[in-house]
N, C-alpha and C positions, 0 to 999 in steps of 0.2 A: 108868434111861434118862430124860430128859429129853424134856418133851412137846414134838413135833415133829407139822407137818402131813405126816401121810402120803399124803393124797389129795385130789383139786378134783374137784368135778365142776360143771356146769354142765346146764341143762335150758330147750334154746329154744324146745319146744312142750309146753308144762303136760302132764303126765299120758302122756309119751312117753321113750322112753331116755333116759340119762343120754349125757352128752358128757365124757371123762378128760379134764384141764386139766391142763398144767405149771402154768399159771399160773391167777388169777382177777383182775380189775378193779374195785375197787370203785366207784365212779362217784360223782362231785357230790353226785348226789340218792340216796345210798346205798343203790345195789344192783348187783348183781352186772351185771357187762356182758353179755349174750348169754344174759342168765337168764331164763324164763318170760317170755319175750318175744310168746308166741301163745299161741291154743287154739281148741278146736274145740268150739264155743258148741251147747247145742240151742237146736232152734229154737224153744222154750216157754219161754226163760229169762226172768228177767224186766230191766225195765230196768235198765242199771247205775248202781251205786252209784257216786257222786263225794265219796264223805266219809270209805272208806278211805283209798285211795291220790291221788295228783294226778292221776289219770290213771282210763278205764274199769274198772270190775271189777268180780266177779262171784262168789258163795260158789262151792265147786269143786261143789255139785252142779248148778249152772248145767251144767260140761261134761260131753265123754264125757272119763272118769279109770277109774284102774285100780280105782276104789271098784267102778267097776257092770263094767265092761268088761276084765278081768285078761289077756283078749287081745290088747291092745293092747304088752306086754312083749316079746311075738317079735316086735315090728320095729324094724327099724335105722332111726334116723334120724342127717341130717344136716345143719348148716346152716352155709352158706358166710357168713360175715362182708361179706367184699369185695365178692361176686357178689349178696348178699342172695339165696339159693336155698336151699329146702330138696329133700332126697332123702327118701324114706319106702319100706325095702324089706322082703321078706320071704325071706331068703335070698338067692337070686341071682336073684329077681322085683322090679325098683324097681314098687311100685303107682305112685309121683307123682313127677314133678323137676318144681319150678314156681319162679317167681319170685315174690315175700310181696307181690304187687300184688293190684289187685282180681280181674285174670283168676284169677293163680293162686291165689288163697284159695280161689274156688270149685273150679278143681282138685282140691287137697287135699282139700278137704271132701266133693266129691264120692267121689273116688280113696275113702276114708276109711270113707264112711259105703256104702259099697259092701262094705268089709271087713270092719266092724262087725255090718252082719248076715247075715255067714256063722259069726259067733261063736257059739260054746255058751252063754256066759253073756253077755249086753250087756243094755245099758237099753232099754226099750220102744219101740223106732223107727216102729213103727206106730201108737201114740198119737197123735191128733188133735191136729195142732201141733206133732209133736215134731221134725219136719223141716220145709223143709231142715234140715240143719247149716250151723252157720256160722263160717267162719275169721274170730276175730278177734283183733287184736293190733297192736305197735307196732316195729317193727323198729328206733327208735330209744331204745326206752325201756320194758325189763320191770318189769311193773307187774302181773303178774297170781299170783303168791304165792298161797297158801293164807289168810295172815296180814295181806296188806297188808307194808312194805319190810321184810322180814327177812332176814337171812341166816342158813343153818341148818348147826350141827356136833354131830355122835357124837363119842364116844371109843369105837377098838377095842376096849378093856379090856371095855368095858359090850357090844360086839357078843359079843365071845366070850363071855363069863358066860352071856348069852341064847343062844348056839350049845350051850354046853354041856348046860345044862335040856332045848332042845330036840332031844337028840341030833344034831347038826347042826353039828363040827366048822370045817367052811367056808360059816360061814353067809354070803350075799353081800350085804353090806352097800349094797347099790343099791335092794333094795327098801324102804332107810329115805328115799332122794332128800333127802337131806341136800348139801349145798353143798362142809362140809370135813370128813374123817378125819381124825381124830388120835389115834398112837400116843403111849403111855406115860402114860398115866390110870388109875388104876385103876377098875375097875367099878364106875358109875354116879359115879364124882367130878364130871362136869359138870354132875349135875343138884344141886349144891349151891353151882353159880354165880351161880345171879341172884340179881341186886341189885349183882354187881361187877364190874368190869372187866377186861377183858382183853386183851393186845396180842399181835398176830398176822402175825409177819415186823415189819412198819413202820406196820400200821396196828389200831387200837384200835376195842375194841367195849365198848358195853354188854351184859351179858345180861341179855335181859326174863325168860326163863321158860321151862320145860319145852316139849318141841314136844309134843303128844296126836297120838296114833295112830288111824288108821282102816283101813279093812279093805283099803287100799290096797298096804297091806304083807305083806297076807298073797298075795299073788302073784310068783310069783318072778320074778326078771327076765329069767331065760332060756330058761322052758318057758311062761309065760304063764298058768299056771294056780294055784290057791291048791292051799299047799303045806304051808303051816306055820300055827299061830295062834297069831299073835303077843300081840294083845288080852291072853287070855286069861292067857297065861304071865306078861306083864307084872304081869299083878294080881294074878293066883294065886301062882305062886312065886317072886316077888321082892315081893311085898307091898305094888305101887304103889298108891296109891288112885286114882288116874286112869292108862291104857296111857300112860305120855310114855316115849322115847325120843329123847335130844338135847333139844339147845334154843335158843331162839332169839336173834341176836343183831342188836343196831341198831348198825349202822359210826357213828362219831365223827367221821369224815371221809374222804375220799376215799385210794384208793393201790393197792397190788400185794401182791399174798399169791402164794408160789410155794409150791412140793411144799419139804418139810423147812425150813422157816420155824418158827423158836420159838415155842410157845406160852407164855405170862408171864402168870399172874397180877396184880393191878395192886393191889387193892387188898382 
């Protein structure tokens, strides 16, 4: 079977549910349209850095992520393109419908950090300084990555290999928050892409390098609770010297990647 993208996901507030895309955008300034476009800053971060990205940012333990906070998995988010709104619920509970202005940042963050310390595990909120929280981000322009502009793809082949180790048939490949799936790889072929290129539907990547893992993945996406240890497997029995899973890639230029869109090797 020829390698085809099987999945898109998108993620408009860092460290929050994944969004299914038919499509994805790649953008001028090479990154994904409606991708990590926000988050929700403590409030002891420190200044941000302007020499990653062109734009604010922030190492991810600046926010609340699923590294400290694995609670944060049970909830549904949403965010409307058009309306610029996002929804944040828990069930058939919406904790926050705001609009990405100043009102509603504090909204959220408040809604947010309300919810965070009813959690079993979260980061220290009562630390001196460590509130408020703080909404922040660019509703025109995600810039807030792990990595600074990257786009990030698995191959299934390499999900299942790890589902199987970890007794874990339908492992759910949302707790990698990877960008694209791609079926018909086989296990672990894409971490012997960087350095080449790749093209994907109509539009072309570099690959830099391995994504590293953190403990952010060991939380599932649907129970919110760590589940599995990923870490661990990666190095132990598939004999990675560092947990990578997937890797990262730098767009070439701008265009459209849909669901079952060729993957090509380039070179």
């Amino acid at each position: 079977m020829a390698a085809h993208v099987a999945a898109l996901y998108r993620y408009p507030v860092k460290s929050f549910t994944p969004e299914p895309r038919s499509a994805l955008r790649v953008t001028e300034r090479g990154r994904i349209e409606g991708d990590r476009l926000f988050g929700l800053l403590l409030g002891d971060a420190p200044p941000p850095d302007l020499t990653v990205t062109d734009g604010e940012w922030w190492p991810k333990a600046a926010f609340v992520t699923l590294m400290t906070a694995p609670g944060l998995a049970r909830l549904a988010l949403h965010y409307d393109d058009a309306t610029r709104r996002l929804q944040v619920a828990l069930g058939d509970d919406v904790l926050v419908e705001c609009d990405v202005d100043e009102a509603g940042g504090h909204a959220f963050a408040s809604a947010l950090e309300a919810y965070v310390r009813r959690l079993d595990e979260a980061p220290d909120l009562d630390r001196p300084g460590r509130t408020p929280l703080r909404f922040v981000g660019d509703a025109d322009d995600g810039h807030l990555q792990d990595r600074g502009a990257f786009v990030t793809l698995h191959g299934r082949g390499s999900l299942l290999a790890l589902g199987e180790v970890l007794g874990d048939g339908a492992l759910d490949e949302r707790r990698f928050r990877s960008n694209i799936a791609v079926d018909g790889l086989g296990p672990w072929e894409e971490l012997g892409w960087p350095g080449r290129r790749v093209r994907i539907g109509a539009v072309e990547f570099q690959v830099a390098r391995p994504v590293g893992r953190c403990l952010a993945t060991h939380a599932s996406p649907s129970e919110g609770v760590r589940d599995r240890d990923i870490l661990k497997t990666l190095t132990r029995d598939f004999g990675h010297e560092q947990p990578n899973f997937g890797v990262l890639l730098q767009p070439l230029g701008p265009g459209e990647i849909q669901t079952g869109a060729a993957v090509t090797l380039l070179d």
